[in-house]
MARKOL-126251 format. One line per 3 residues: number of its first residue (from 1); for each residue x, y negated, z of C-alpha. Coordinates in pm, whole numbers. Layout:
<kolses>
NUM	X/Y/Z ~ ...;
</kolses>
This chain:
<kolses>
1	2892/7162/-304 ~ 3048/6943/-585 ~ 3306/6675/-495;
4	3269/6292/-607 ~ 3587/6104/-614 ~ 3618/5849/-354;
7	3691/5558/-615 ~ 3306/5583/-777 ~ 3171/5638/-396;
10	3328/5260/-346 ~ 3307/5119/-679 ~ 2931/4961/-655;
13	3121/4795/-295 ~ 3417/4682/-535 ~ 3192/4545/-760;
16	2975/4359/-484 ~ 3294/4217/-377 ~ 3458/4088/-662;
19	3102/3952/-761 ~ 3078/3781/-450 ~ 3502/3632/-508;
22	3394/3507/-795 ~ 3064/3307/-686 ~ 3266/3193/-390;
25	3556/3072/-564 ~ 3445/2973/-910 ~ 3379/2507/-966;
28	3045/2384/-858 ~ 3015/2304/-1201 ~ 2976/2679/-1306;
31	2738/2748/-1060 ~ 2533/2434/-1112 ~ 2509/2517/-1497;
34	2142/2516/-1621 ~ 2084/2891/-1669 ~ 1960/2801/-2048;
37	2306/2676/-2133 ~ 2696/2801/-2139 ~ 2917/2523/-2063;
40	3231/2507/-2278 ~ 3235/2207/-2481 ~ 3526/1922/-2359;
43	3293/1597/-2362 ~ 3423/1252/-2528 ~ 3692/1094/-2319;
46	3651/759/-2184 ~ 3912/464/-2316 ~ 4060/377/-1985;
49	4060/499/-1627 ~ 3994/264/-1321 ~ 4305/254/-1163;
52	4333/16/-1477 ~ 4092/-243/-1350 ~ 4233/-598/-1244;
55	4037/-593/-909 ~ 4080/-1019/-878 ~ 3899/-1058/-1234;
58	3609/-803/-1217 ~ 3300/-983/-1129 ~ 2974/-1116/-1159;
61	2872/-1528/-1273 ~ 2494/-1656/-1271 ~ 2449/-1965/-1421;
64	2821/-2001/-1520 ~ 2881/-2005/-1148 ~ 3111/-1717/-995;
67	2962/-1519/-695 ~ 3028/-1284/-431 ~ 3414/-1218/-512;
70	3629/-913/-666 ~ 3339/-650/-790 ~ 3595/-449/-873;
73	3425/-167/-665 ~ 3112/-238/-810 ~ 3250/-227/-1150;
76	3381/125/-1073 ~ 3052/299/-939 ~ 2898/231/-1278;
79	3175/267/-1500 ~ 3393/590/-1355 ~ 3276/951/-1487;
82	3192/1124/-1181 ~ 3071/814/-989 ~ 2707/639/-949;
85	2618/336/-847 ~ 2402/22/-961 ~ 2576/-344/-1000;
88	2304/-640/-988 ~ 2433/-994/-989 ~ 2101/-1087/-855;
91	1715/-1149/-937 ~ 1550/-1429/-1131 ~ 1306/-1637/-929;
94	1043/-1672/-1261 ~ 1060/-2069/-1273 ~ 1318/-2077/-1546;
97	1575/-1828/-1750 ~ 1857/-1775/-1569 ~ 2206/-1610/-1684;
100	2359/-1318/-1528 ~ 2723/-1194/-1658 ~ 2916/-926/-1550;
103	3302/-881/-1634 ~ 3523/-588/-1613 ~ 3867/-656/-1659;
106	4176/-471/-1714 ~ 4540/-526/-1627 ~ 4624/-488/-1967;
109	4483/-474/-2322 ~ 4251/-164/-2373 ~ 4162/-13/-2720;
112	3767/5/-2694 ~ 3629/166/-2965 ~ 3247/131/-2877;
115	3043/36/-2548 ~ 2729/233/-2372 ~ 2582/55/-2114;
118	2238/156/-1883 ~ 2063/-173/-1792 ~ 1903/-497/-1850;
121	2187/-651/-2029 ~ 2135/-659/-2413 ~ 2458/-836/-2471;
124	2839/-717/-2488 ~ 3144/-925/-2542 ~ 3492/-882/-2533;
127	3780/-1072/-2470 ~ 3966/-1212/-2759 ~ 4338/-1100/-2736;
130	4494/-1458/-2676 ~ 4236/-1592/-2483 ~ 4376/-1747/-2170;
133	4378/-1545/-1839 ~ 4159/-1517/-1606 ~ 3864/-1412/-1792;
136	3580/-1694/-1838 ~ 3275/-1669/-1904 ~ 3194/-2020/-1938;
139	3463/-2054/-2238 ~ 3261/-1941/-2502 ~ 3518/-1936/-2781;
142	3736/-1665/-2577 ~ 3460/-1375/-2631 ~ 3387/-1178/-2907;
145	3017/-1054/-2955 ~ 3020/-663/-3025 ~ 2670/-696/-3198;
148	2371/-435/-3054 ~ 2199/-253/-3332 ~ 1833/-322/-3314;
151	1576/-51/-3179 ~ 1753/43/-2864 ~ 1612/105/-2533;
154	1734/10/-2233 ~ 1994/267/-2317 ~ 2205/107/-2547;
157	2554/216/-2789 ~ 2704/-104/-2931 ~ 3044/27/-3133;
160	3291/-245/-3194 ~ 3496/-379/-3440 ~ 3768/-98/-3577;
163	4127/-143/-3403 ~ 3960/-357/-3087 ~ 4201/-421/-2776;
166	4059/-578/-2530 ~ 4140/-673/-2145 ~ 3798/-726/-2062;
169	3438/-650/-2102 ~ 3145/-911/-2067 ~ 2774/-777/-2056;
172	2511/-1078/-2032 ~ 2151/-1057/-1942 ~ 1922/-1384/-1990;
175	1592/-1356/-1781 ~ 1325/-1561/-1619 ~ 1216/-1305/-1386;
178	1296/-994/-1213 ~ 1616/-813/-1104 ~ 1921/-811/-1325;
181	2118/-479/-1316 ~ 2351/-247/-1464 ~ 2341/135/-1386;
184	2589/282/-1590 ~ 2893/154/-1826 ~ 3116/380/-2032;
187	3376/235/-2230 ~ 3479/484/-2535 ~ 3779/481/-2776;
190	3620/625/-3053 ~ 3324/446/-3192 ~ 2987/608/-3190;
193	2653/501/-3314 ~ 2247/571/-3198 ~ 2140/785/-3437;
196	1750/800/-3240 ~ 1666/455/-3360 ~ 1656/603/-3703;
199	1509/934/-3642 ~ 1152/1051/-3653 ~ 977/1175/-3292;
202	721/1451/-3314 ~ 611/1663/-2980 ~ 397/1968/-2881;
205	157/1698/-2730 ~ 140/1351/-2629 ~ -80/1274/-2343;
208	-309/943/-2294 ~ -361/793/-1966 ~ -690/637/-1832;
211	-604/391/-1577 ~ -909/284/-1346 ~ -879/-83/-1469;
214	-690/-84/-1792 ~ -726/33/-2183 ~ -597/424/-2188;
217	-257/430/-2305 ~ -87/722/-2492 ~ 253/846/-2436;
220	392/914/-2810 ~ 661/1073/-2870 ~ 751/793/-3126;
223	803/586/-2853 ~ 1118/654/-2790 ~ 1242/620/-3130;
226	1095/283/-3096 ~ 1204/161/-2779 ~ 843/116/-2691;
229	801/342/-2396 ~ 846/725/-2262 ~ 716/1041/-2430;
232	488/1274/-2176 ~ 331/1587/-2292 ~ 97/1598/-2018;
235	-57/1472/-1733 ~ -398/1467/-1502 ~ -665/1486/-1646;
238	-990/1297/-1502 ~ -1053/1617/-1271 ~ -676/1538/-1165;
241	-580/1838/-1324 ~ -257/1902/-1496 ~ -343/2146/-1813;
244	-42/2235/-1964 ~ 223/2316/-1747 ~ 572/2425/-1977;
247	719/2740/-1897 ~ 908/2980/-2060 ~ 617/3167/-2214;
250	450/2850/-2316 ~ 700/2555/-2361 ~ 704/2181/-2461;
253	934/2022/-2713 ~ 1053/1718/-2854 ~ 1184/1725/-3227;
256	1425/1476/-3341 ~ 1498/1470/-3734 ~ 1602/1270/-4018;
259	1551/1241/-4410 ~ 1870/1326/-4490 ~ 2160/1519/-4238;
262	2333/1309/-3975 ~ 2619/1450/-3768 ~ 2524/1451/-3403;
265	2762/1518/-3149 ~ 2582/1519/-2801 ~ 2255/1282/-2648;
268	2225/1084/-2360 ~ 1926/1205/-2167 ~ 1649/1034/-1917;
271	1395/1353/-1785 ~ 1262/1579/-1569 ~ 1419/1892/-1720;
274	1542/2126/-1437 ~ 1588/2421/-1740 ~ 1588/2376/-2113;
277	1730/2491/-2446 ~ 1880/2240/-2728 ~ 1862/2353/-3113;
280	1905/2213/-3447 ~ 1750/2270/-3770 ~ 1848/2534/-4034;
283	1594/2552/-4248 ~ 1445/2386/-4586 ~ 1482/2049/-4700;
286	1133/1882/-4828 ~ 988/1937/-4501 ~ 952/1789/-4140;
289	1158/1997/-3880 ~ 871/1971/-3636 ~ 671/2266/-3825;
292	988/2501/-3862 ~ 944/2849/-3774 ~ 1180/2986/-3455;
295	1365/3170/-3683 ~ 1454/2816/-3876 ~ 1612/2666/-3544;
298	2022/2755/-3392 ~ 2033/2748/-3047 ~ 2325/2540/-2935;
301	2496/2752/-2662 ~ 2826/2593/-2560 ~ 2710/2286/-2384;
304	2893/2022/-2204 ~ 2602/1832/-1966 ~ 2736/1579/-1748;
307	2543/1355/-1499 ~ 2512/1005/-1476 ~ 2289/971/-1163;
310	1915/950/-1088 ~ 1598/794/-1031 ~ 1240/810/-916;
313	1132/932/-1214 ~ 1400/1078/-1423 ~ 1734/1266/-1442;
316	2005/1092/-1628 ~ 2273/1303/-1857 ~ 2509/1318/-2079;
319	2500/1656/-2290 ~ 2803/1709/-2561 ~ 2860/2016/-2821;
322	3055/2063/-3132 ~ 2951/1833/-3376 ~ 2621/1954/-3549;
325	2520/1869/-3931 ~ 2124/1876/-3962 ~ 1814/1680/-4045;
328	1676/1773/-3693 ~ 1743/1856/-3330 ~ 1468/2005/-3087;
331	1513/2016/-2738 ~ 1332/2313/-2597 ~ 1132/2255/-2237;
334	1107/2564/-2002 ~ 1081/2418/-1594 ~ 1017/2113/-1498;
337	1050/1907/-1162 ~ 908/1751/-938 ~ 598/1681/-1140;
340	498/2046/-1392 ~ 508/1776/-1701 ~ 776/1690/-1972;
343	889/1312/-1923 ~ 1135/1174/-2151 ~ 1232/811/-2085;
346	1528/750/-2334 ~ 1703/914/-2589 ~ 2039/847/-2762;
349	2156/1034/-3040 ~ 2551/1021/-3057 ~ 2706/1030/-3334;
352	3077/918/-3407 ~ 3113/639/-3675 ~ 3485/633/-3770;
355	3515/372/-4049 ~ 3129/336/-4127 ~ 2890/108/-3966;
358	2644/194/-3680 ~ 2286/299/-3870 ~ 2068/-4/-3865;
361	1626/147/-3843 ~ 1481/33/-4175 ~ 1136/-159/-4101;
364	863/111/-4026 ~ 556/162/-4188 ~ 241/266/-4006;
367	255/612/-3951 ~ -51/704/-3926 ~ -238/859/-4215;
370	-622/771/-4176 ~ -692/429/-4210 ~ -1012/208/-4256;
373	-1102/-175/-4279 ~ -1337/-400/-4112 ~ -1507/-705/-4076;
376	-1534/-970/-3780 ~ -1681/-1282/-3810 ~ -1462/-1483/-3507;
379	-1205/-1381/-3285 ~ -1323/-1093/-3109 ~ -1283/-816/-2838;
382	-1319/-454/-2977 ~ -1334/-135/-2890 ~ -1332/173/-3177;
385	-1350/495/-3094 ~ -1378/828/-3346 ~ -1653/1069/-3293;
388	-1682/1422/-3513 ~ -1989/1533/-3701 ~ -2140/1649/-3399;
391	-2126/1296/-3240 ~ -1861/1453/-2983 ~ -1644/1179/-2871;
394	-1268/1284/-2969 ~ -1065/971/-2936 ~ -1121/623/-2777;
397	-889/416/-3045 ~ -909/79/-2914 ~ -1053/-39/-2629;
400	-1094/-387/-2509 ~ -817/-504/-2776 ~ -797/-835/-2914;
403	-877/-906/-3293 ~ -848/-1187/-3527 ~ -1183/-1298/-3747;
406	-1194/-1185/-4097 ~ -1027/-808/-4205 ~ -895/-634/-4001;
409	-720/-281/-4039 ~ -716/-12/-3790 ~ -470/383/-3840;
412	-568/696/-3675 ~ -290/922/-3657 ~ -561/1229/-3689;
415	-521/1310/-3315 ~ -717/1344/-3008 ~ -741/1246/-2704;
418	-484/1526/-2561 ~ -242/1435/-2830 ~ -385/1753/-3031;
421	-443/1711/-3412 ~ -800/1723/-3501 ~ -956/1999/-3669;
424	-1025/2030/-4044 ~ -1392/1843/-4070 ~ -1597/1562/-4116;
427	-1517/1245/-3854 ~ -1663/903/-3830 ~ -1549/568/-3655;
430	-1810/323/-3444 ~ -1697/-2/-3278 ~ -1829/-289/-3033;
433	-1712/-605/-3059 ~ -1775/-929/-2822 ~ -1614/-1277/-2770;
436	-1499/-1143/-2458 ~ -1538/-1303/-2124 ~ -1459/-1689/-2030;
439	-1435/-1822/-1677 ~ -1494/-2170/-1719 ~ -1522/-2387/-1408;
442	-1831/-2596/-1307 ~ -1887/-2686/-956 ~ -1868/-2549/-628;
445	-2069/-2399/-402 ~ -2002/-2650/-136 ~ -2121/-2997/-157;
448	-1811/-3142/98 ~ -1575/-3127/-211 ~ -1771/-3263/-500;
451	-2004/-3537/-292 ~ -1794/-3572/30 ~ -1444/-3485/-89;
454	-1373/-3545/-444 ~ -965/-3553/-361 ~ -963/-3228/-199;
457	-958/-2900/-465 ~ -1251/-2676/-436 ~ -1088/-2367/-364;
460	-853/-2269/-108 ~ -482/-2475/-102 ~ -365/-2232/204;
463	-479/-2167/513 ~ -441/-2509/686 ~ -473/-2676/427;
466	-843/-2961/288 ~ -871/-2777/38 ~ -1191/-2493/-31;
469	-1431/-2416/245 ~ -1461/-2133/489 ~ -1466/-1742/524;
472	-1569/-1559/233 ~ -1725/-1271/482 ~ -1981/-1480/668;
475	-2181/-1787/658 ~ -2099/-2132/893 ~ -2258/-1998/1227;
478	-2196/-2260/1490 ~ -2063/-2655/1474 ~ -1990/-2920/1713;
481	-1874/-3316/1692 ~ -1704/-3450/1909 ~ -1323/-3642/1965;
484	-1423/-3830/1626 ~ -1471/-3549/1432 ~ -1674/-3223/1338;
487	-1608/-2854/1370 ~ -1765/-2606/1167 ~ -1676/-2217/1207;
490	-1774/-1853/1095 ~ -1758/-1511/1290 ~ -1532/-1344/1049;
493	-1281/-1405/747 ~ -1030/-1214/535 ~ -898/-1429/305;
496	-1072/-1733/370 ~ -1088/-1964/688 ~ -1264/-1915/1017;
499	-1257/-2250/1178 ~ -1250/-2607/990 ~ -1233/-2981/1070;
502	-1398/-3203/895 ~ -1441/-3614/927 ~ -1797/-3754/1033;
505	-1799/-3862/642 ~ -1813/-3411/639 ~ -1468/-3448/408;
508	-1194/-3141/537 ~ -925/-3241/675 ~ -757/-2889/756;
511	-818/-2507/855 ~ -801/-2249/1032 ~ -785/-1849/1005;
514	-930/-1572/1268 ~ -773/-1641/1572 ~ -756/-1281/1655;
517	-794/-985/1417 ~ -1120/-1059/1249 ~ -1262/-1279/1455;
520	-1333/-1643/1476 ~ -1576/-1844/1703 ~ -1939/-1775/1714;
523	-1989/-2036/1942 ~ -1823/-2415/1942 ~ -1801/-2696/2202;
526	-1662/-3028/2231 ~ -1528/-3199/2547 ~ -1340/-3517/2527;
529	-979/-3367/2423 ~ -1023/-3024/2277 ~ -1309/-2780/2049;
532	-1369/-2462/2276 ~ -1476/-2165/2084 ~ -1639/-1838/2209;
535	-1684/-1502/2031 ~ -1887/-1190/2135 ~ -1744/-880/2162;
538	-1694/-656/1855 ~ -1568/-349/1699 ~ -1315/-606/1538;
541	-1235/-771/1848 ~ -1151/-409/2009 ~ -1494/-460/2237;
544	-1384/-786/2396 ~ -1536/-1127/2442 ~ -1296/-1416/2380;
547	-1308/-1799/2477 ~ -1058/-2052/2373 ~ -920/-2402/2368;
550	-832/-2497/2099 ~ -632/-2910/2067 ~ -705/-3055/1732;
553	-388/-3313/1742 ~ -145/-2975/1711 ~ -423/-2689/1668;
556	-255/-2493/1941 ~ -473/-2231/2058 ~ -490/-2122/2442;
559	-696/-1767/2567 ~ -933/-1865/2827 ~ -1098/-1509/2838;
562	-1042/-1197/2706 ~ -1268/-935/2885 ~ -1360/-634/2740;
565	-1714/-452/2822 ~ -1677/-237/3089 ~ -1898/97/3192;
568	-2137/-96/3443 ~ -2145/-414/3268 ~ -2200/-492/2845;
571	-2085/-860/2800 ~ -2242/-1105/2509 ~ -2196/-1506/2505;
574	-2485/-1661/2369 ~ -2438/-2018/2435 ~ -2139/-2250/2478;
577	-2152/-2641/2606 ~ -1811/-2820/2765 ~ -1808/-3157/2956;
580	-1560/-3380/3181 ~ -1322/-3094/3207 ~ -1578/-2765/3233;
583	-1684/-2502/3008 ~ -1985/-2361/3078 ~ -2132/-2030/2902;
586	-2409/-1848/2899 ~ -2434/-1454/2871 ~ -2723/-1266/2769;
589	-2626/-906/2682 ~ -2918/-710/2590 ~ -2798/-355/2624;
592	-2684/-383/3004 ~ -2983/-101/3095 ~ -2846/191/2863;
595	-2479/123/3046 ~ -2368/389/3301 ~ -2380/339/3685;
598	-2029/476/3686 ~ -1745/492/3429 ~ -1441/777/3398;
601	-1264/592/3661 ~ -1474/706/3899 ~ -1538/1080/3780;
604	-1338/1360/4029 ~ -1291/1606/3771 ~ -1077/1803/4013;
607	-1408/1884/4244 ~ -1649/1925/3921 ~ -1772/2217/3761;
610	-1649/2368/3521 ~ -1295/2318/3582 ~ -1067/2235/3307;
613	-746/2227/3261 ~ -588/1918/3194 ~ -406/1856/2802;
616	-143/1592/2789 ~ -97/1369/2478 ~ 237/1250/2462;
619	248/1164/2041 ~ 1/1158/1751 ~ 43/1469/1750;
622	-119/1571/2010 ~ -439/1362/1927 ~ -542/1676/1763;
625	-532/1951/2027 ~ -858/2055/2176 ~ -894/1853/2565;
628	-1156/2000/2743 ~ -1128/1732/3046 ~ -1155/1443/2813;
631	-1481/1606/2626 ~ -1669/1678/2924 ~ -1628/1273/3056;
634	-1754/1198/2666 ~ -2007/1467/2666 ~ -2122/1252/3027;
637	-2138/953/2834 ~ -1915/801/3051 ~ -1588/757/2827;
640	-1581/706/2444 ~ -1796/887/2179 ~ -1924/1206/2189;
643	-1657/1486/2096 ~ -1690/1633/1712 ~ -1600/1959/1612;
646	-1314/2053/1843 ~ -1306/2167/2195 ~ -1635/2102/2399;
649	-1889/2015/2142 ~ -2158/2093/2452 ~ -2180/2101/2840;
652	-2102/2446/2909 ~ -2201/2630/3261 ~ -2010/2777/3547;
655	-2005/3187/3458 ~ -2021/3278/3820 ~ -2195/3607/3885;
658	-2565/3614/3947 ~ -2864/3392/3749 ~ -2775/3054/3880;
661	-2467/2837/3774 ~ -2427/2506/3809 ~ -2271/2182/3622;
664	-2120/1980/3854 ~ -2015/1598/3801 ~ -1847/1494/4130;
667	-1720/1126/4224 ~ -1435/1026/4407 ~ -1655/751/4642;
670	-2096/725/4622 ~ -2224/560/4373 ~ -2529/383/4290;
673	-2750/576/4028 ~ -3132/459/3994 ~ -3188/697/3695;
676	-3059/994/3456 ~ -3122/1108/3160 ~ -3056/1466/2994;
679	-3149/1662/2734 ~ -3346/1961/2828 ~ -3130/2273/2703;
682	-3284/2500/2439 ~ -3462/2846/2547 ~ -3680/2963/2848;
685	-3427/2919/3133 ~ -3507/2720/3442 ~ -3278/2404/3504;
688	-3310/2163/3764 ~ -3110/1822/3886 ~ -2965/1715/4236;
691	-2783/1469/4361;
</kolses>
């Protein structure tokens, strides 16, 4: 018997172990690392750290106006590496254009050699170095505008003047409506430039939306080079299918590339990448990057990705490497997440500046390479669409988009409706134009506004309010004068009113809504003092007939009745009158010979037959578990609707031995039954019923 040393009998448990040492004491950055990329790059530093920030002077001004105090804290969640927050000085109310300024301010001067900011502010200032102290942002001549290159997103790099020292930082937003905000601010000594405003987009697909009550929109990838929009590869399709899922067999890209080589050093990143691969181009000049072969593209290994935070929709990131010469850059899509599509929702190319200025986009031309002219003779609504020589439909162009008489000119950037170019063939274009649709007011429906009325408007000015008529679910059903005045009313409203008032002249005077959930009176009456209204019951009105008072001098409304139907007894108001102090109503409910001589109440399930066991429901849910007891009093009629598909969907039998079992429905006390009705079971059996 041969001998094996005892170190190789424990060296597969030695290397377990250290394996195990190593995962359990290596950073949380290691171990986080997407497994398509080997951290090792040392990211851009940032030009000052926080402890730096002059706590009193970091803040926020709307209008000029200073509010809330120090945001010094504020100023730190979006500003510190590590850190993420969001700083909003507030929300625009959409009646006029209001200001919003935030400040970050240092204890002393700062060399700042360029500014990214993640936001709604498309302005950035700094302090001039012998402005006075505190910062204000009301003295205009104390800032210095770092000017924004064009074509940005709301992702911005603004580099500054060389040799800039600065003690504080203003970023302005101007808006008339929605929330003002800033998500992320890094301040950088070195200055860097947006290289993606310049740059060409190109993608394994671009997909196009068909919302249920809006034009179909496409997600191109040029829209992020634009600042237009997001890039999407895919999406549902109208079976609410996704088709084209990226993996690692089959994945999606984005392509980034220039003319000419540009130095890029790292991008700032908004998607849903949980595992992908960057790249740049190595291959010919004279041709578009997009079409290289694999063997034309470098994977970049040694990757430095940092993150900035999170939203619904999108990661955010920074991702550095060694600086990378090339006329493109493709980042490589394996897994996805939540959603199994590729989003993109910003892109910023970094690239460091030194001495130069940032790139400035020249003005684009259409890039589309099809293009074709016609003819209207007026302003017009079209819709274009391209068909192949088959007649298939392969792209709706246009739809419902507004056009200007005389030529017009319309591009096709040779694609379909996936994003997919078309096919080598033959393709034709067909349109539809109209003047499109004009609402144009000319009277109203009801006569109290235009002959009665001409003050009041003819729609709706509130609830309470003259203005309009009544419900828009049912017609006037029941009025009544009386106290000077008339009362008009209608069973049931949503978004109209249930109940007006109008003079004897029939001019409205005010309103009314359902008193209860969908339900208004059927029925009106006048006394001297108050209107008294009635309503049937309903499945709105939870099976309950209603009577109220209601005073017209404060249109306070008292519940005189509220009685639902009970088992014996179906209620219905057909008739209302009210004089010197007394209502008086009159009931005529038809149904009153299909109701039951008994109700639950009365049932002694304990002493009937079968016996069930009793379920309890003590949450939602519990509504779903089978409960025999409750079936068989809805299978008697005598509780609810019949049962549906779970539990007792029948009466079942006793199962005692011999031919004769029984169903027993016992009472607690006698009751008072002139008549029952069954269905005779199926089959030859013999069945027969005692009281």
């Amino acid at each position: 018997m041969s001998r094996i040393p005892l170190l190789w009998l424990l060296w597969p448990a030695l290397m377990a172990w250290l394996f195990c040492w190593r995962v359990l004491s290596g950073t949380g950055v290691c171990l986080a690392a997407d497994p398509a990329q080997e951290p090792g790059f040392e990211p851009p530093a940032v030009a000052v750290s926080m402890a730096r920030l002059d706590p009193d002077c970091c803040g926020v001004w709307v209008d000029g106006k200073r509010t809330g105090g120090s945001q010094a804290e504020k100023a730190e969640s979006v500003a510190a590496p590590g850190k993420s927050g969001a700083w909003s000085a507030g929300q625009a109310d959409g009646r006029r254009v209001t200001t919003f300024q935030y400040v970050i301010a240092f204890r002393e001067p700062v060399a700042i050699g360029s500014v990214f900011v993640r936001g709604t502010t498309d302005r950035v200032l700094v302090l001039k170095e012998n402005a006075a102290w505190p910062p204000d942002p009301g003295r205009s001549d104390d800032w210095i505008e770092a000017p924004v290159p064009a074509g940005q997103s709301h992702a911005r790099l603004a580099p500054l003047p060389k040799k800039t020292a600065a003690r504080a930082v203003m970023l302005t937003d101007r808006r008339s409506w929605g929330r003002s905000q800033v998500d992320l601010v890094r301040l950088l000594p070195s200055r860097w430039g947006n290289l993606t405003p310049v740059a060409t987009a190109n993608a394994e697909a671009e997909y196009t939306a068909y919302p249920n009550q809006a034009p179909p929109y496409t997600y191109y990838a040029r829209r992020i080079v634009e600042a237009s929009g997001s890039w999407q590869n895919a999406g549902p399709d109208r079976d609410q299918r996704v088709t084209r899922p990226p993996t690692e067999v089959a994945p999606s890209w984005f392509v980034l590339s220039w003319r000419e080589p540009r130095t890029v050093s790292g991008f700032y990143m908004e998607d849903n990448f949980e595992k992908f691969e960057l790249a740049y181009y190595d291959g010919p000049d004279g041709m578009n990057p997009a079409v290289a072969t694999e063997k034309e593209w470098v994977r970049i290994r040694k990757l430095s990705v940092i993150g900035a935070g999170s939203d619904r929709e999108y990661r955010r990131r920074f991702v550095f490497f060694e600086p990378r010469i090339s006329r493109g850059f493709r980042i490589r899509i394996l897994k996805t997440a939540p959603d199994q599509i590729s989003m993109l929702g910003a892109l910023v190319a970094w690239s460091e500046l030194g001495d130069q200025p940032p790139p400035v986009p020249a003005r684009r031309e259409s890039e589309p390479p099809v293009s074709f002219v016609y003819q209207l003779p007026a302003d017009e609504i079209v819709t274009i669409v391209i068909e192949d020589g088959n007649g298939r439909r392969v792209r709706n162009l246009v739809a419902r988009a507004e056009r200007p008489a005389g030529e017009n000119v319309q591009r096709w950037d040779l694609k379909d409706e996936r994003g997919a170019v078309v096919a080598p063939g033959r393709y034709r274009w067909r349109g539809i134009y109209h003047p499109g649709l004009r609402l144009i007011y000319h009277m109203t429906p009801y006569p109290n506004v235009g002959m009665n009325a001409p003050e009041n408007a003819p729609w709706l000015t509130g609830q309470t309010g003259p203005g309009g008529w009544m419900a828009d679910h049912t017609p006037p059903r029941a009025a009544a004068a009386g106290i000077g005045r008339m009362f008009v009313s209608s069973p049931c409203c949503e978004s109209g009113v249930g109940l007006i008032c109008c003079n004897l002249s029939g001019a409205k005077q005010w309103g009314m809504g359902n008193i209860v959930a969908w339900t208004s009176p059927s029925y009106l009456a006048c006394d001297e003092k108050y209107v008294y209204g009635a309503a049937p019951p309903s499945d709105a009105s939870e099976g309950k007939e209603h009577l109220w008072r209601i005073d017209p001098s404060d249109r306070s409304v008292k519940t005189l009745l509220s009685a639902p139907n009970t088992d014996e007894r179906r209620r219905g108001v057909r008739g209302l009158e009210a004089r010197a102090g007394r209502v008086y109503v009159a009931v005529n409910a038809p149904d009153d010979f299909m109701c039951n001589a008994v109700g639950a109440a009365h049932a002694d399930l304990d002493n009937s037959h079968p016996r069930y066991r009793d379920v309890s429901i003590r949450n939602r849910e519990d509504e779903d578990k089978p409960a025999p007891r409750l079936d068989f009093l809805r299978l008697f009629r005598l509780q609810g609707s019949p049962p549906g598909n779970k539990g007792l969907t029948w009466l079942e039998s006793t199962s005692f031995p011999g031919s004769r079992n029984h169903i027993v429905l016992a009472f607690s006390k006698p009751v008072a039954i002139g008549s029952f009705a069954f269905p005779l079971p199926a089959g030859d059996g013999d069945m027969s019923i005692r009281l």
